[in-house]
TIRO-2110 file (N, C-alpha, C; in Angstrom, 1 decimal):
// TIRO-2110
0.8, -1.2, 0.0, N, 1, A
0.0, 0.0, 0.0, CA, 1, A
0.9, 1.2, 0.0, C, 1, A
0.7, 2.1, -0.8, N, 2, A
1.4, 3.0, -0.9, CA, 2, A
1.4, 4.1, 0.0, C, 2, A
0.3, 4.5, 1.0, N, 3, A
0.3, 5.1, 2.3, CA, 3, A
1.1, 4.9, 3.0, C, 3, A
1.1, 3.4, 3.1, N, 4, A
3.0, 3.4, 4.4, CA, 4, A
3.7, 2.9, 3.9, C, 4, A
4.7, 3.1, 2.6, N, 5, A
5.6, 2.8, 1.8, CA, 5, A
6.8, 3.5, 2.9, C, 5, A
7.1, 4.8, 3.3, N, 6, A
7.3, 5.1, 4.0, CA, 6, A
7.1, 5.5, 5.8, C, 6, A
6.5, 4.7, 6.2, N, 7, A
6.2, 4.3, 7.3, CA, 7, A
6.3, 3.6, 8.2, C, 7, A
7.2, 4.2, 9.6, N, 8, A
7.6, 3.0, 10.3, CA, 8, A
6.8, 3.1, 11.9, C, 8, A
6.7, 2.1, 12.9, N, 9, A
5.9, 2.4, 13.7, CA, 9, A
6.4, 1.9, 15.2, C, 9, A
6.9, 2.2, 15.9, N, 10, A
7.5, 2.0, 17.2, CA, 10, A
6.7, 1.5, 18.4, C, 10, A
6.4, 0.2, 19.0, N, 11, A
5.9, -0.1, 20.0, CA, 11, A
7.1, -0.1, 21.0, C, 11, A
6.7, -1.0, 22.3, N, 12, A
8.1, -1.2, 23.2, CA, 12, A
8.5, -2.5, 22.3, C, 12, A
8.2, -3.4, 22.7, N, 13, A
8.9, -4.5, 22.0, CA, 13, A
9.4, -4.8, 20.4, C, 13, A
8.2, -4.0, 19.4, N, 14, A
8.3, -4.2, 18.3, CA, 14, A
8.6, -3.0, 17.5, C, 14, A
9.2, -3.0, 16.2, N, 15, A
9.1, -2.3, 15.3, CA, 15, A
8.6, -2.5, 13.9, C, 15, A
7.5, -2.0, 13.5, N, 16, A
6.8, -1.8, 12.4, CA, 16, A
7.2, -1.4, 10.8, C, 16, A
7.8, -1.9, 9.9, N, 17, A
8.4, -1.5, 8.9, CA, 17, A
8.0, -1.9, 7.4, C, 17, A
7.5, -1.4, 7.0, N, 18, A
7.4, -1.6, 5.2, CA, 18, A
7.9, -2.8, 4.6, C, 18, A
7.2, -3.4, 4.3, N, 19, A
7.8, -4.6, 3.0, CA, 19, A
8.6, -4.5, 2.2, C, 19, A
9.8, -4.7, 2.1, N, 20, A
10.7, -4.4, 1.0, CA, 20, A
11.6, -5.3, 0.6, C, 20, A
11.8, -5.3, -0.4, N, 21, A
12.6, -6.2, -1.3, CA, 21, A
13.7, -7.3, -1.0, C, 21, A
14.5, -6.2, 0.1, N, 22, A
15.2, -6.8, 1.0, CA, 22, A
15.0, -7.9, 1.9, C, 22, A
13.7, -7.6, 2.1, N, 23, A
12.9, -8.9, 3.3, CA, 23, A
12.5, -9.9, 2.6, C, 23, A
12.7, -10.1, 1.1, N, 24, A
12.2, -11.5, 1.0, CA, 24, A
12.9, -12.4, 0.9, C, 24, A
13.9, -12.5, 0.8, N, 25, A
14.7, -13.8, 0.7, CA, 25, A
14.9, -14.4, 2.0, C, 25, A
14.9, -13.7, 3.3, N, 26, A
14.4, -14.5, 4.4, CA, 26, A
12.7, -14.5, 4.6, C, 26, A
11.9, -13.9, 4.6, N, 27, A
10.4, -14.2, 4.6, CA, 27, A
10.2, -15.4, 3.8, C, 27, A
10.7, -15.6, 2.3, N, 28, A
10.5, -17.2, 1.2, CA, 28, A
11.3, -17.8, 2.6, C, 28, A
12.1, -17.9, 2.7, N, 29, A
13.1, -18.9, 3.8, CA, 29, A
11.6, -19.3, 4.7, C, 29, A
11.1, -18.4, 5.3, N, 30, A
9.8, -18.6, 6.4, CA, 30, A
8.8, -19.7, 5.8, C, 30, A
8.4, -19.5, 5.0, N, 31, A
7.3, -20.1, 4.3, CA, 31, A
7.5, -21.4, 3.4, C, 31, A
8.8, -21.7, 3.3, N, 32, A
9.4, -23.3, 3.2, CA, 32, A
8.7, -24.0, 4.0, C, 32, A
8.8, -23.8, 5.1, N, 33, A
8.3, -24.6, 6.6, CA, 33, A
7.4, -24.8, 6.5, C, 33, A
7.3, -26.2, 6.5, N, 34, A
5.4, -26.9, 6.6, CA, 34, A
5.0, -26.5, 7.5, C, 34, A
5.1, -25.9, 8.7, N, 35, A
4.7, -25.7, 9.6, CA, 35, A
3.9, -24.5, 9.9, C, 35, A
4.5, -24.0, 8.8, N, 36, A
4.1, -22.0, 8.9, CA, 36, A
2.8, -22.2, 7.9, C, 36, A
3.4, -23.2, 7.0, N, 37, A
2.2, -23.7, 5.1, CA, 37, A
1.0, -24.1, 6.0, C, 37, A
1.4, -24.7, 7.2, N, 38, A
0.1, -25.4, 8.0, CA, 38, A
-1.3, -24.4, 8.7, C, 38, A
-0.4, -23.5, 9.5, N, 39, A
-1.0, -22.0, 9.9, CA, 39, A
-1.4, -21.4, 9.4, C, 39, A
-1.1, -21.0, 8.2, N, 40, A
-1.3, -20.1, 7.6, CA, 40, A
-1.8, -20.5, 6.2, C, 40, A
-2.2, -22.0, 6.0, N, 41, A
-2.8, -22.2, 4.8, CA, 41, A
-2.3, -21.6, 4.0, C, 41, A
-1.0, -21.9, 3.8, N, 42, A
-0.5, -21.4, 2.4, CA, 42, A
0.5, -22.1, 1.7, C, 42, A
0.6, -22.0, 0.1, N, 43, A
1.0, -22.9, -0.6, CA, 43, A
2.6, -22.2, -0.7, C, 43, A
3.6, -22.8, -1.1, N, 44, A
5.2, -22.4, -0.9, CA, 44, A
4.8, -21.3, -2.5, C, 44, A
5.7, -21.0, -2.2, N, 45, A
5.7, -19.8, -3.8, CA, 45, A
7.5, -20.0, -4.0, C, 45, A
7.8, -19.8, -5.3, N, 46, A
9.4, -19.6, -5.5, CA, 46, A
9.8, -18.3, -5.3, C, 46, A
11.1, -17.9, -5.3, N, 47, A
11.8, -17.3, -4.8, CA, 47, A
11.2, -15.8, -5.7, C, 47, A
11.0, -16.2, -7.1, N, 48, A
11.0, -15.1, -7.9, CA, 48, A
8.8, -14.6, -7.7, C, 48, A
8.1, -15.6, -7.6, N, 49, A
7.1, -15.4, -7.2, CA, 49, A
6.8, -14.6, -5.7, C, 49, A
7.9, -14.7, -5.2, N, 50, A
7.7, -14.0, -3.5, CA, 50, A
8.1, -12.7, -4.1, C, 50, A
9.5, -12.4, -4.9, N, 51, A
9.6, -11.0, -5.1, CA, 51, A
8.3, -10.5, -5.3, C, 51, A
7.5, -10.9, -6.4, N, 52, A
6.6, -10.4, -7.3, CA, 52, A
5.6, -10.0, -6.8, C, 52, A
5.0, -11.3, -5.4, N, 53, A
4.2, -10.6, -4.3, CA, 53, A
4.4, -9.5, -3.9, C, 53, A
5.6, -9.5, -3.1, N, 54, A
5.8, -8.4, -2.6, CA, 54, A
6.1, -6.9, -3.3, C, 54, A
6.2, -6.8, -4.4, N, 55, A
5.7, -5.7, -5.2, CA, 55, A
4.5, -5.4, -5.5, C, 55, A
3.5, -6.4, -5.7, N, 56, A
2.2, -6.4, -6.0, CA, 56, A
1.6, -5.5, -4.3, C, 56, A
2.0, -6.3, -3.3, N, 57, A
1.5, -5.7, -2.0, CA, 57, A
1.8, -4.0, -1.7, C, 57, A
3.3, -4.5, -2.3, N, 58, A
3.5, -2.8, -2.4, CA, 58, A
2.6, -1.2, -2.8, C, 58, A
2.4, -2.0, -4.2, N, 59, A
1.6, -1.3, -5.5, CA, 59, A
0.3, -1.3, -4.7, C, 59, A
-0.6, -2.2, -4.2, N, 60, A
-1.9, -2.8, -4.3, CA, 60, A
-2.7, -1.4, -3.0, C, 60, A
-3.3, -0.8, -3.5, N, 61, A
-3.8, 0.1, -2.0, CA, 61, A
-5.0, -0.7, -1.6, C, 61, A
-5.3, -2.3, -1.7, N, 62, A
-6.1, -2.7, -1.0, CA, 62, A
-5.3, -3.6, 0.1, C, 62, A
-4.2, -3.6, 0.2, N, 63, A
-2.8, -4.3, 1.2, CA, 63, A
-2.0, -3.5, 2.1, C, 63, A
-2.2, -4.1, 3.5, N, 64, A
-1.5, -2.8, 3.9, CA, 64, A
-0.4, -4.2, 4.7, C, 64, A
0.7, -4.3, 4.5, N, 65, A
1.6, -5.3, 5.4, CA, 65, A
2.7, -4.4, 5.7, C, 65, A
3.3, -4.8, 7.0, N, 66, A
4.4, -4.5, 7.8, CA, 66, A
5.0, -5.9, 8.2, C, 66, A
6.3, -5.3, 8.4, N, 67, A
7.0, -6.7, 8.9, CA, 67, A
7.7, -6.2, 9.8, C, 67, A
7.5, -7.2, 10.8, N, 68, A
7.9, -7.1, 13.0, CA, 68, A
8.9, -7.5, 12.8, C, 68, A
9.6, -6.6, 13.7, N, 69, A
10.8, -6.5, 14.0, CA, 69, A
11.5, -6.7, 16.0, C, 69, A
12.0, -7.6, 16.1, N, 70, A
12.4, -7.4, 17.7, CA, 70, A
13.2, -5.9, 17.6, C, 70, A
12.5, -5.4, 18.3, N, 71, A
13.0, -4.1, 18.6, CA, 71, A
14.7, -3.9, 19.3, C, 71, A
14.0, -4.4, 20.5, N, 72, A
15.4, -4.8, 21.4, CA, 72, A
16.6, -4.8, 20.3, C, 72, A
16.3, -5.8, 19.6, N, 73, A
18.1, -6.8, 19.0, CA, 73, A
18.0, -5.9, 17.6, C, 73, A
16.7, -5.3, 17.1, N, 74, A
17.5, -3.9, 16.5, CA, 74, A
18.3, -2.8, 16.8, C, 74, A
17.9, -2.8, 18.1, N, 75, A
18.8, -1.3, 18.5, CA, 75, A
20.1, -1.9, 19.3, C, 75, A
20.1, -2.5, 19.2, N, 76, A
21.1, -3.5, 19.6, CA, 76, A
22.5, -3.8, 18.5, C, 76, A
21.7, -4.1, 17.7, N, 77, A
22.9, -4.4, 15.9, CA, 77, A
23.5, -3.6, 15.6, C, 77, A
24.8, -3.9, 15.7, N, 78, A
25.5, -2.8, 15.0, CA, 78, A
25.5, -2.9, 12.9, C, 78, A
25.1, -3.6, 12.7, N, 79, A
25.0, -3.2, 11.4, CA, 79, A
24.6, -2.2, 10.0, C, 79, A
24.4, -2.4, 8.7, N, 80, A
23.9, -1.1, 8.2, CA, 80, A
22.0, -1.4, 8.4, C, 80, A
21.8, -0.7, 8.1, N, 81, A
20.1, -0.4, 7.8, CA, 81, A
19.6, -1.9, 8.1, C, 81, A
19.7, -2.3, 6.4, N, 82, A
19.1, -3.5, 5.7, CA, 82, A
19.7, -4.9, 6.7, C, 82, A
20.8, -5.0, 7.1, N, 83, A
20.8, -6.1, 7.7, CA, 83, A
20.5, -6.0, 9.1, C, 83, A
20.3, -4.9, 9.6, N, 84, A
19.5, -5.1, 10.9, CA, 84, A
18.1, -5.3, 10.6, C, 84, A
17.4, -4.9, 9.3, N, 85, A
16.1, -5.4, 9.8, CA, 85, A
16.0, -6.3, 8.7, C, 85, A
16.9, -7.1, 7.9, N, 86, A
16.9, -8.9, 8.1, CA, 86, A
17.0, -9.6, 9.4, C, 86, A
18.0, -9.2, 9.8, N, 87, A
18.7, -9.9, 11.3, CA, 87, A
17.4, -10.0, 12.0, C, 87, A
16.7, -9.2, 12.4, N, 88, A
15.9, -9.1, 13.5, CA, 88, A
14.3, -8.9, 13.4, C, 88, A
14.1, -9.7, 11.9, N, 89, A
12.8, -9.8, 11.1, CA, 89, A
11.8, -10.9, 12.2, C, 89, A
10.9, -11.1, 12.6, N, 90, A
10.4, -12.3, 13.3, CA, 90, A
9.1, -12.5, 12.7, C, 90, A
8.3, -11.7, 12.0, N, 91, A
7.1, -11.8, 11.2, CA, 91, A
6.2, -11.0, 10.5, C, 91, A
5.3, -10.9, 9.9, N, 92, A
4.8, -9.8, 9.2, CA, 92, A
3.4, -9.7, 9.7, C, 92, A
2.5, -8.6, 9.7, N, 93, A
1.3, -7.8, 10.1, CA, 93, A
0.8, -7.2, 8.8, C, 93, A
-0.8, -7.8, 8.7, N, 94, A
-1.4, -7.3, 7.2, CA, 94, A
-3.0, -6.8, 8.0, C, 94, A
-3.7, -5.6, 6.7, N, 95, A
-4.5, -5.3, 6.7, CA, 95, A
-5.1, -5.4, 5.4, C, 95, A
-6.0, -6.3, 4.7, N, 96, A
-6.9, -6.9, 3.5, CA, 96, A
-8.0, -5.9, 3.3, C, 96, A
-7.9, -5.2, 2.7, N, 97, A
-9.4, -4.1, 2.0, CA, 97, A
-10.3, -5.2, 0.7, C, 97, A
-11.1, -5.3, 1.0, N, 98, A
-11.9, -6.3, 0.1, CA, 98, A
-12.8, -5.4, -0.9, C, 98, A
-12.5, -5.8, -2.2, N, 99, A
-13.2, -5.6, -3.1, CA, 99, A
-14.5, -5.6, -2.9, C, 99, A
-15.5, -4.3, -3.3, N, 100, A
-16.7, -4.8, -3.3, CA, 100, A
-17.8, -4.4, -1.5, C, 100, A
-16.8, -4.3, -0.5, N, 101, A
-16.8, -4.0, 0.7, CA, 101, A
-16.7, -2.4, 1.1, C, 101, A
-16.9, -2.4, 2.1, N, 102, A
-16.4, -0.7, 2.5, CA, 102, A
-15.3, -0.4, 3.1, C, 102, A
-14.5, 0.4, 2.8, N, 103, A
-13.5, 0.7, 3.1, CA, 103, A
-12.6, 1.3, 4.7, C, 103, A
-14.0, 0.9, 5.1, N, 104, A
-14.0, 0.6, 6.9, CA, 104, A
-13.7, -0.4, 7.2, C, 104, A
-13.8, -1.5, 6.3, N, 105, A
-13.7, -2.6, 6.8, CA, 105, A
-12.7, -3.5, 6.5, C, 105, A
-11.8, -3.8, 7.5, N, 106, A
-10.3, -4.5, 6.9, CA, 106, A
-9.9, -5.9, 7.6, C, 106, A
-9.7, -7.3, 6.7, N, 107, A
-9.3, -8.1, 7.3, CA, 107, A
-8.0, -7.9, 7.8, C, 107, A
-7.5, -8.9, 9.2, N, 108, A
-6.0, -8.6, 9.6, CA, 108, A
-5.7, -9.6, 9.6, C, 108, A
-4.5, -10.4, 9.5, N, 109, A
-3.6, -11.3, 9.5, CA, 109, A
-2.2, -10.7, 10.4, C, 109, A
-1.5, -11.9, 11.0, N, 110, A
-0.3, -11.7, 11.9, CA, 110, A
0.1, -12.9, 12.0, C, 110, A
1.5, -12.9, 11.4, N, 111, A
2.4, -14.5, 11.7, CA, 111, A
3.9, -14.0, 12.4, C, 111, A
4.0, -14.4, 13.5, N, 112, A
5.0, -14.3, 14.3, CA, 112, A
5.8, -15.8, 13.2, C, 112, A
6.9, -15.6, 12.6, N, 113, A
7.4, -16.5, 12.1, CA, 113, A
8.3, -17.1, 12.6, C, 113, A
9.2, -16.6, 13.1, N, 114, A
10.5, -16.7, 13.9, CA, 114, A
9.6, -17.5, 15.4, C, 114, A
10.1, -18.7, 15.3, N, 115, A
9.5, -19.5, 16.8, CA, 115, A
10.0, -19.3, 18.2, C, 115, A
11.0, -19.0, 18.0, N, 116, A
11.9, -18.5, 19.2, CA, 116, A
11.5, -17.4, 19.9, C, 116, A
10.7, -16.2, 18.4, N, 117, A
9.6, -15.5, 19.4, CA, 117, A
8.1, -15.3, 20.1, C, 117, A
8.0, -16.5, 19.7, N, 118, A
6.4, -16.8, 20.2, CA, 118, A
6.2, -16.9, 21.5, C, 118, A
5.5, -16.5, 21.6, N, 119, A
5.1, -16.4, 23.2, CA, 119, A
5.4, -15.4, 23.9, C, 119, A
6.1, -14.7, 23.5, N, 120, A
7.1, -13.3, 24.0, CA, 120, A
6.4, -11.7, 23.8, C, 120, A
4.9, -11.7, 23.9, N, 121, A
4.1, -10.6, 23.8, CA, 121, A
4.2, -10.0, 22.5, C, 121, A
4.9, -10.7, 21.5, N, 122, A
5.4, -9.6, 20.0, CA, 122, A
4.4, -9.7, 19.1, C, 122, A
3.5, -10.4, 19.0, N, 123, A
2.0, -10.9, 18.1, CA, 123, A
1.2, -10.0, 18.7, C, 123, A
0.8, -10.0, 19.9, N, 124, A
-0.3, -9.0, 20.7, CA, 124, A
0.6, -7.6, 20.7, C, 124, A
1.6, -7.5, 21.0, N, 125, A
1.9, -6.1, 20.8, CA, 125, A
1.4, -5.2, 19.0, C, 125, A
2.4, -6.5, 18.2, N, 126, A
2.4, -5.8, 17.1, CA, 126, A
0.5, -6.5, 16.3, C, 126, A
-0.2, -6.7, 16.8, N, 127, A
-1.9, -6.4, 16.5, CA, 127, A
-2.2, -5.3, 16.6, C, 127, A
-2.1, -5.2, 18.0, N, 128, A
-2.7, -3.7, 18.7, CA, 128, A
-1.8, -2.5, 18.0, C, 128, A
-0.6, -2.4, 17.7, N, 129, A
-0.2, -1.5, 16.9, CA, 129, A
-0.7, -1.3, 15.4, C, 129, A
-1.1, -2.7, 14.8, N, 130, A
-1.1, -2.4, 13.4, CA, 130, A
-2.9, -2.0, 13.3, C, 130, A
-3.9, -2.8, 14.4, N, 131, A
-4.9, -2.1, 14.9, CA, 131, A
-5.4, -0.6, 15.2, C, 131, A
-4.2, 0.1, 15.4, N, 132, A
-4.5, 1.6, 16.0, CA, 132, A
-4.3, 2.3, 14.6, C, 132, A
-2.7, 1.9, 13.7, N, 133, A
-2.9, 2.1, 12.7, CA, 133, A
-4.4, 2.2, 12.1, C, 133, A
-4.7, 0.9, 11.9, N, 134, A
-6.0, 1.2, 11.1, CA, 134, A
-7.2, 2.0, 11.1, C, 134, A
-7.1, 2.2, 12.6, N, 135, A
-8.4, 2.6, 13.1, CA, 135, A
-8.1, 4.6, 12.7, C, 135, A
-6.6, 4.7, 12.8, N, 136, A
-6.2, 6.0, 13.0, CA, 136, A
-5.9, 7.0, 12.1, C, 136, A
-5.7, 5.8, 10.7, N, 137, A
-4.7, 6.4, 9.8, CA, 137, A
-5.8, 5.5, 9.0, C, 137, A
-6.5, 4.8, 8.7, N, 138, A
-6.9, 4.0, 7.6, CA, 138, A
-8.5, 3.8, 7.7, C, 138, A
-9.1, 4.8, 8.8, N, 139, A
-10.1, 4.6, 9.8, CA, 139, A
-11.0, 3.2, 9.3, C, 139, A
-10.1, 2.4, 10.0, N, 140, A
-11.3, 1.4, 9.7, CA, 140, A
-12.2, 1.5, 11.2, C, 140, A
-13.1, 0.5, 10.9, N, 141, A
-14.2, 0.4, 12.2, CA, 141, A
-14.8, -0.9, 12.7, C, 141, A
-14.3, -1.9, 11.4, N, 142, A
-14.3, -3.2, 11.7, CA, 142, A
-13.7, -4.0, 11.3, C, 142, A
-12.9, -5.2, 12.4, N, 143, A
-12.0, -5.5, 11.5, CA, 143, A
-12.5, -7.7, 11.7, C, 143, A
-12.2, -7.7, 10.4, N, 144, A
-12.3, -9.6, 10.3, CA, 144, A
-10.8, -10.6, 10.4, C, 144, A
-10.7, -11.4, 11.0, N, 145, A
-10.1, -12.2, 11.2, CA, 145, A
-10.0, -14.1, 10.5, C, 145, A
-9.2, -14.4, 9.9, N, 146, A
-9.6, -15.6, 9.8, CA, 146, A
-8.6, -16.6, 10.0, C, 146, A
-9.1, -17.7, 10.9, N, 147, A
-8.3, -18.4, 11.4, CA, 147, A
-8.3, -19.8, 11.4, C, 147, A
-7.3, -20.7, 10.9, N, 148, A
-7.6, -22.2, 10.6, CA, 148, A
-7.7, -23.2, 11.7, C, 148, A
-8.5, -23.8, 11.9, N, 149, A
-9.0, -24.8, 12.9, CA, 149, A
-7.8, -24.9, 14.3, C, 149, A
-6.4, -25.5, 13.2, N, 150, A
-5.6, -26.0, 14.0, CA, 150, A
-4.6, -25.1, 14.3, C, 150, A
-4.9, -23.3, 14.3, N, 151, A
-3.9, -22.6, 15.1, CA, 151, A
-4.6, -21.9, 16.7, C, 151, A
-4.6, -22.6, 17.5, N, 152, A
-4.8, -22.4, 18.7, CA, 152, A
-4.6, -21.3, 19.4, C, 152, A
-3.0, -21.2, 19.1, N, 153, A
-2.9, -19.6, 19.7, CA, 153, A
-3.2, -18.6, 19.4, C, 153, A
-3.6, -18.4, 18.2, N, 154, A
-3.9, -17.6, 17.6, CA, 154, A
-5.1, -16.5, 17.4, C, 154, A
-6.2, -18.2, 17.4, N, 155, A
-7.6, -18.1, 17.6, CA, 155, A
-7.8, -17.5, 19.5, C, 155, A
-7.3, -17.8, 20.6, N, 156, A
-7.1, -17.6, 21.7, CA, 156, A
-6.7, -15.9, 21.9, C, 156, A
-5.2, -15.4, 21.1, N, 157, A
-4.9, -14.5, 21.0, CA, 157, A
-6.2, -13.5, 20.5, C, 157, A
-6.7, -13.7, 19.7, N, 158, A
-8.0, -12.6, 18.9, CA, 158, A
-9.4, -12.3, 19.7, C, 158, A
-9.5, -14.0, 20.2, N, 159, A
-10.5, -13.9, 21.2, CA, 159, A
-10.6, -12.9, 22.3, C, 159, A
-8.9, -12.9, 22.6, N, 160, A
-9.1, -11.9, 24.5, CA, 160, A
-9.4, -10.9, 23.7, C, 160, A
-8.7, -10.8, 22.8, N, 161, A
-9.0, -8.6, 21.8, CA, 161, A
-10.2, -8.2, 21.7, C, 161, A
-11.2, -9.2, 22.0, N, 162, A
-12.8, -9.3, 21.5, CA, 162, A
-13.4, -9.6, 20.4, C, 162, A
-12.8, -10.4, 19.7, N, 163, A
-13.0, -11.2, 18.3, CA, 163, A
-14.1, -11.9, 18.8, C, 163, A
-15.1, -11.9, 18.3, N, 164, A
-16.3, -13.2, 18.2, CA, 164, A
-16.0, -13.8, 17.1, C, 164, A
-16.2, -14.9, 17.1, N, 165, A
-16.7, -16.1, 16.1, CA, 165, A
-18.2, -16.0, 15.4, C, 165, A
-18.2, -15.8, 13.9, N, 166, A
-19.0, -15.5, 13.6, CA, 166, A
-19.6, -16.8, 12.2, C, 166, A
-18.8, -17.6, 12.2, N, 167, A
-19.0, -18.5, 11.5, CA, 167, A
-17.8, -19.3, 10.8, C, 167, A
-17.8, -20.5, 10.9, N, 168, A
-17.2, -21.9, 10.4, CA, 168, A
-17.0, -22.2, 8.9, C, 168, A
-15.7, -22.4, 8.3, N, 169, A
-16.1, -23.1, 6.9, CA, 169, A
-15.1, -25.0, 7.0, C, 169, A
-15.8, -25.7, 6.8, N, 170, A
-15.2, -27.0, 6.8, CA, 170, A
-14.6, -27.3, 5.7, C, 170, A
-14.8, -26.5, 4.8, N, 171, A
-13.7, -26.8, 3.3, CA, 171, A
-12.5, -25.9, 3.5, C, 171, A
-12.5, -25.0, 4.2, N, 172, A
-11.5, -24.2, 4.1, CA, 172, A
-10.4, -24.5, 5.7, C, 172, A
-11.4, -24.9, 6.3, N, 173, A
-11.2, -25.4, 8.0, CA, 173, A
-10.2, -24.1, 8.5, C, 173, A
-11.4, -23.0, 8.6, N, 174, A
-11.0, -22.0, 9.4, CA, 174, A
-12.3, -21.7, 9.7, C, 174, A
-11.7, -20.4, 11.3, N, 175, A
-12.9, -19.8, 11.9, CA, 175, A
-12.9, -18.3, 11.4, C, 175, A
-14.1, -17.8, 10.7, N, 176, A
-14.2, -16.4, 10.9, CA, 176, A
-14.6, -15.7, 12.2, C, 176, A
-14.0, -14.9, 12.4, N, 177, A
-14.3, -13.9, 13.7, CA, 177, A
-13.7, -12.6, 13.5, C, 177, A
-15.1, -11.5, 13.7, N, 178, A
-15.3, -10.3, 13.7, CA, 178, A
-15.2, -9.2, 15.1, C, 178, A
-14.6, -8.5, 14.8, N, 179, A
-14.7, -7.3, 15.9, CA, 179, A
-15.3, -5.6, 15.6, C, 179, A
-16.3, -5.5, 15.4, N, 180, A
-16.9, -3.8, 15.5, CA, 180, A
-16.6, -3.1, 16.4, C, 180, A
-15.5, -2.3, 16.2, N, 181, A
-14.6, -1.4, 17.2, CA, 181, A
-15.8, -0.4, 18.0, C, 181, A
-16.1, -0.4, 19.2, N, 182, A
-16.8, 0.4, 20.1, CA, 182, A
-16.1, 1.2, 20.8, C, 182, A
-16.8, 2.6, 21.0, N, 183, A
-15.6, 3.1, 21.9, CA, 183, A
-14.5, 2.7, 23.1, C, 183, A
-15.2, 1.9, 23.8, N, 184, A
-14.8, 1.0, 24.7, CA, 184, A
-13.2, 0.5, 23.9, C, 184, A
-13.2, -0.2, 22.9, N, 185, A
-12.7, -1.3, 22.0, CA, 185, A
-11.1, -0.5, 21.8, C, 185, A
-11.8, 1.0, 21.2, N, 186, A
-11.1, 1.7, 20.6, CA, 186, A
-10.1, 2.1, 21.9, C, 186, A
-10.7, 2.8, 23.1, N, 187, A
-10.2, 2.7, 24.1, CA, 187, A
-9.2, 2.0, 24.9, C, 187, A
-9.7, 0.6, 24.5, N, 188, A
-8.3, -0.5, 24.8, CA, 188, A
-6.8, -0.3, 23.9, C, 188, A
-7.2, -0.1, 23.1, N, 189, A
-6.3, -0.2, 21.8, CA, 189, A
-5.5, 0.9, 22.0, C, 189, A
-5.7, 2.0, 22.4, N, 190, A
-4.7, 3.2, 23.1, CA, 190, A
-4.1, 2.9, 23.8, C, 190, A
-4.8, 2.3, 24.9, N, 191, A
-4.1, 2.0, 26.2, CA, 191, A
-3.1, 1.0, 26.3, C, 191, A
-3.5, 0.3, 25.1, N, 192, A
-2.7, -1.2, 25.1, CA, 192, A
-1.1, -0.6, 24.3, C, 192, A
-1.3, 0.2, 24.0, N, 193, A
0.0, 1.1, 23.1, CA, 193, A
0.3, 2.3, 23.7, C, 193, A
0.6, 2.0, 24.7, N, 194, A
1.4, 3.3, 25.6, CA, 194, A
2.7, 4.2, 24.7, C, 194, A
3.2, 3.2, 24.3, N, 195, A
4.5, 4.1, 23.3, CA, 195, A
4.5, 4.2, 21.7, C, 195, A
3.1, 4.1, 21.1, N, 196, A
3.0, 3.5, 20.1, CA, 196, A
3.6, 5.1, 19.7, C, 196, A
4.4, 5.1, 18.5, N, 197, A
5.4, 5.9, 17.8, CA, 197, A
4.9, 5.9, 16.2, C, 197, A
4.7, 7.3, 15.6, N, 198, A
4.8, 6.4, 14.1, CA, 198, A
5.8, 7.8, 13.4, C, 198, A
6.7, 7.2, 12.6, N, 199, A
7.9, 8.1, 11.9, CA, 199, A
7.7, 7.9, 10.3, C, 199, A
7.6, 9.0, 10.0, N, 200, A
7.9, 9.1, 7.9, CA, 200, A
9.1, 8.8, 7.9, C, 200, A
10.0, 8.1, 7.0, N, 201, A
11.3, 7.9, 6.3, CA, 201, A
10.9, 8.9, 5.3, C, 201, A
12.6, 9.1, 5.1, N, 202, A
12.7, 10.0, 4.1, CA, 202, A
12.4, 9.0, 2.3, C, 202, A
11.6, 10.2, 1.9, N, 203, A
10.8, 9.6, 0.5, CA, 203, A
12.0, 9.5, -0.7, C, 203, A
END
């Protein structure tokens, strides 16, 4: 999406950064993994088909993805730019504008890829960030979720946020679940981002 081509977003734990060209040859590396193909219902792509993605996501103002970054072991690396945020890549955060729909309304996806960081608050931080995002900069007002039978944590994770379950598909063996941001809702989502930061890069 071309809105946050330039766009980076500062939580405590995580950092928020643009899709870029740079990040795919370890993101393809991610998605080798049956494991991730399992979660995420997704088929492997080649190397030159992931570029191609990720220029299409680029281009596409119906895609909004960011890729999570351990903050910490960013500011931590002494390296240049690009290889600190290979080094310290752990997953990506998307927002889906659907054809046909209103422009309030955005599915979200979040794959902590890197396993070593799971469980370490960086999925729920970087939601609620790419959530405030939306609501702030992209004003959405409701956001959809969809999640496949057998990712547990995941489905758990959306739930506390106030995701209901709004319907089952057995061919696809995922749960949809919806949240209509209430003031209440919206209110958490501030609070839940005490340091939420957002910075323009130079264009």
């Amino acid at each position: 999406m071309r809105i946050n081509e330039y766009t980076v977003i500062y939580g405590d734990k995580v950092l928020l950064v643009p899709y870029e060209s740079h990040h795919v040859p370890k993101y393809h590396a991610w998605m080798q993994g049956r494991e991730l193909q399992r979660l995420t219902a997704s088929e492997p792509l080649t190397l030159e088909e992931e570029y191609q993605m990720q220029k299409h996501w680029r281009e596409d103002n119906d895609k909004c993805t960011f890729i999570i970054l351990d903050l910490k072991n960013y500011q931590r690396h002494q390296g240049g730019l690009k290889d600190k945020e290979i080094d310290t890549m752990i997953g990506d955060v998307n927002l889906f504008f659907n054809e046909g729909e209103s422009r309030d309304i955005a599915e979200v996806e979040i794959m902590i890829a890197d396993a070593g960081s799971r469980g370490k608050g960086f999925g729920k931080e970087a939601l609620n960030s790419m959530m405030r995002y939306g609501m702030e900069v992209l004003h959405v007002n409701k956001y959809i979720a969809k999640i496949g039978y057998n990712n547990q944590p995941s489905l758990g994770m959306f739930k506390k946020f106030g995701f209901e379950e709004v319907s089952r598909s057995d061919v696809f063996e995922e749960v949809t679940l919806e949240l209509y941001l209430t003031d209440e809702d919206k209110m958490m989502i501030l609070e839940n981002t005490p340091v939420y930061r957002i910075d323009v890069q130079g264009s």
